[in-house]
C-alpha positions in Angstrom: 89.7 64.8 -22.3 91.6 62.1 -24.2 89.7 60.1 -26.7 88.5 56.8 -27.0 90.3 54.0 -29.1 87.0 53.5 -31.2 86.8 57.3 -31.7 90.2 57.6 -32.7 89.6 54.9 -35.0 86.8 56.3 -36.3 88.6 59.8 -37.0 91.3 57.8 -38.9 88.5 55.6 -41.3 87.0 59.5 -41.5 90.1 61.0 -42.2 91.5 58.3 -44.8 87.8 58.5 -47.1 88.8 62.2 -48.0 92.1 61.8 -48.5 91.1 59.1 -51.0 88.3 61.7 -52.1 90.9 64.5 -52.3 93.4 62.5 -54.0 90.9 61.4 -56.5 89.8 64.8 -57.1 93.7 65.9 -58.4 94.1 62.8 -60.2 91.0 63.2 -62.5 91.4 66.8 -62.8 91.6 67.8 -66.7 94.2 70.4 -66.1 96.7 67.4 -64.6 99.9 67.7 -66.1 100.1 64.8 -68.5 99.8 66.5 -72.1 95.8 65.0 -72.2 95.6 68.6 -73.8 97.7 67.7 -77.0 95.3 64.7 -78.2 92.1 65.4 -79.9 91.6 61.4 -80.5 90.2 62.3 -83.9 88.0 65.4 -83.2 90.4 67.7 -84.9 89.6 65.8 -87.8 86.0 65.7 -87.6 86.0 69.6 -87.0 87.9 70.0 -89.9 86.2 68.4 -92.4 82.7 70.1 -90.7 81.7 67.2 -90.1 81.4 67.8 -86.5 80.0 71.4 -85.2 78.7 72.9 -82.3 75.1 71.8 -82.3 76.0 68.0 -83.0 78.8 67.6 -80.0 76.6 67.2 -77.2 74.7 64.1 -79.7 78.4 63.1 -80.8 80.0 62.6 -76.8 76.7 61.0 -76.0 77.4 58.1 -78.8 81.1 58.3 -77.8 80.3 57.3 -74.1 78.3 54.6 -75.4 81.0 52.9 -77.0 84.0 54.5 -76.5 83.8 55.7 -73.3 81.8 52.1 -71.8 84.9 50.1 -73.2 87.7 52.6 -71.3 85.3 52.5 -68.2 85.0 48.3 -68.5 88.6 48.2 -68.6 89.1 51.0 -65.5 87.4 48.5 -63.5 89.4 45.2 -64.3 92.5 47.5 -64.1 90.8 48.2 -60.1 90.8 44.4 -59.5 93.6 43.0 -61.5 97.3 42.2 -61.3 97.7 41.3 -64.4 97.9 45.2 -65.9 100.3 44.7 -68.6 98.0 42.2 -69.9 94.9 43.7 -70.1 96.8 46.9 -71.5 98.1 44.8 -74.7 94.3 43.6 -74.8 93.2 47.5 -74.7 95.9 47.7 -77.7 94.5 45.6 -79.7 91.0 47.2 -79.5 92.5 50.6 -80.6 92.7 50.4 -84.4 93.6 53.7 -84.6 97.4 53.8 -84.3 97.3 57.4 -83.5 94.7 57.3 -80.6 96.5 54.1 -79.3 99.9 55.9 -78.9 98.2 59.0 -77.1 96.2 56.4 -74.7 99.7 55.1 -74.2 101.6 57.8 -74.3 98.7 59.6 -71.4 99.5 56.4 -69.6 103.3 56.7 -68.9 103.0 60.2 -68.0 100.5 59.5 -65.6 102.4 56.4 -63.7 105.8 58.6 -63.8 103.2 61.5 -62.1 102.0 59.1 -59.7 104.8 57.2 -58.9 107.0 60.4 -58.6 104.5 61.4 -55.3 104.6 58.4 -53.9 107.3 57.0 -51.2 107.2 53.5 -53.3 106.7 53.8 -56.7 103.8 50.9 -58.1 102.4 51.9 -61.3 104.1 50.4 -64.5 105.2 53.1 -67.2 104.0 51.0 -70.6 100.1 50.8 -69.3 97.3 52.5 -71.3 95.7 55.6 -69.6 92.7 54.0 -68.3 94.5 50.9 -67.0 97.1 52.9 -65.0 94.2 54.9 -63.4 92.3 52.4 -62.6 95.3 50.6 -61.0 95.9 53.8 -59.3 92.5 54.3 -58.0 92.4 50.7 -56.1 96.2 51.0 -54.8 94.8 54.5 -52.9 91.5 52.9 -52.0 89.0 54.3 -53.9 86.0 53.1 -54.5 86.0 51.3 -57.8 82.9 53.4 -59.0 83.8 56.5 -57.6 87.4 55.3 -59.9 85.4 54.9 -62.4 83.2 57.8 -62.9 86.2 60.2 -62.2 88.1 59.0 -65.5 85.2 59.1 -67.7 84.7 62.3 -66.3 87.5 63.8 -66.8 87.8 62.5 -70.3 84.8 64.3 -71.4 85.6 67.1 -70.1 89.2 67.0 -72.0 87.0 66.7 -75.1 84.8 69.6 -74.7 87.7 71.5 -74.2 89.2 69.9 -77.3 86.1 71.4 -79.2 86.6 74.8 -77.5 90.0 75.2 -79.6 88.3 73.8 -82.4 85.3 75.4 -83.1 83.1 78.5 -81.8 81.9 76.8 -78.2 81.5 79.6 -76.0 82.2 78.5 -71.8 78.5 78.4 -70.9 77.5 76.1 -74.0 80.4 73.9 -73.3 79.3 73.5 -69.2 75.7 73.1 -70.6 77.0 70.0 -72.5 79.1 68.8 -69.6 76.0 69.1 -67.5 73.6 67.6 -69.7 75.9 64.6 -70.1 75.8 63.4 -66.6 73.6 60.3 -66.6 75.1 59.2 -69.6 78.6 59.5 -67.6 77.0 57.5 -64.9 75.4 54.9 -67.4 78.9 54.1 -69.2 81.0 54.2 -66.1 78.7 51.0 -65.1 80.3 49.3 -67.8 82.1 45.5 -67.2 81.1 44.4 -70.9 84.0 44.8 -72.8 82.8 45.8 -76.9 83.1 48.2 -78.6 82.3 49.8 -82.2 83.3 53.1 -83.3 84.9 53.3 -87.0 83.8 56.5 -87.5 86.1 58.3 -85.2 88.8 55.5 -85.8 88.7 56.3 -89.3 89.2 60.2 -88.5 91.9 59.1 -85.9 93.7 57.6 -89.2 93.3 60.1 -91.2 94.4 63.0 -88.7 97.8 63.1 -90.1 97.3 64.3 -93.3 95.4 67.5 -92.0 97.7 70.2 -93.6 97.6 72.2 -90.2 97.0 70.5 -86.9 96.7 71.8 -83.3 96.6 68.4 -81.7 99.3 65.6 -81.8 96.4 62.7 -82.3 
């Protein structure tokens, strides 16, 4: 028996939610072939000079989503709803003192649009957008939910910088998923984020001063 026009409908508006889903899920994967694993953003610094160990990362990522991670996820979600990209990418610029961290976020950006764009049939994401802003962008133009957008990036950002600490310091694979999993509601709590501030000289300061670590595993 044939369907109905409503069920087949139905079945499509079923059918396009896990494609979004599934799409989603690659995208924010850590392991996505962007280079996200060259850039420490100023942890290789902090490991070095001990100033950040094992038993203080879980406290440190939980400060870091505060600031750091609530401005990226404020700025995922005007990516979601603007047109004006390039724009609010010089704005995210100007936030990132850091000139180090700024090139990575820019750097992770490009690679992602030329990703994107390069499984597409029409190319739409510009190349000279900061990471968050092209996913963000990226997220609406495959309709996804702009929270579901959002969590995803933060997500996978943490989860780049746990690994980041892994090649840095003794953090054994069930320590580092205890952290990931402890950091949930914090992830949830920053990804709510439309307030754009942010404060976080610390790790700015140790993004400037990465370069003159005598030997370094990460570009930034």
């Amino acid at each position: 028996m044939s369907k109905a026009p409503a069920q087949i409908a139905g079945s499509r508006t079923m059918h396009m939610g896990e494609i979004g889903l599934l799409r989603l899920l690659q995208l924010a994967d850590s392991a996505l072939p962007i280079g996200s694993a060259s850039h420490s953003f100023g942890l290789e610094t902090l490991a070095e000079e001990r100033v950040l160990t094992p038993p203080d990362i879980e406290t440190f990522l939980l400060a870091y989503l505060e600031e750091v991670g609530a401005l990226d996820a404020a700025f995922v979600r005007k990516a979601w709803h603007s047109l004006h990209l390039k724009a609010l990418s010089d704005e995210m610029s100007a936030r990132k003192l850091a000139r180090d961290s700024r090139d990575a976020s820019l750097k992770l950006g490009r690679r992602f649009a030329e990703l994107v764009n390069a499984m597409v049939e029409q190319p739409f994401l510009e190349n000279n957008l900061h990471y968050c802003i092209a996913f963000g962008a990226a997220g609406a133009a495959f309709g996804i939910p702009i929270d579901a957008v959002a969590l995803a990036y933060l997500n996978q950002s943490i989860t780049g910088l746990v690994s980041c600490c892994q090649r840095l310091m003794p953090l054994g694979q069930v320590a580092a998923s205890r952290i990931m999993w402890n950091l949930k509601p914090a992830i949830v709590c920053a990804s709510l984020s439309e307030e754009v501030s942010c404060f976080s000289p610390f790790l700015e300061l140790a993004s400037m001063r990465h370069q003159s670590i005598e030997t370094r595993l990460f570009i930034s």
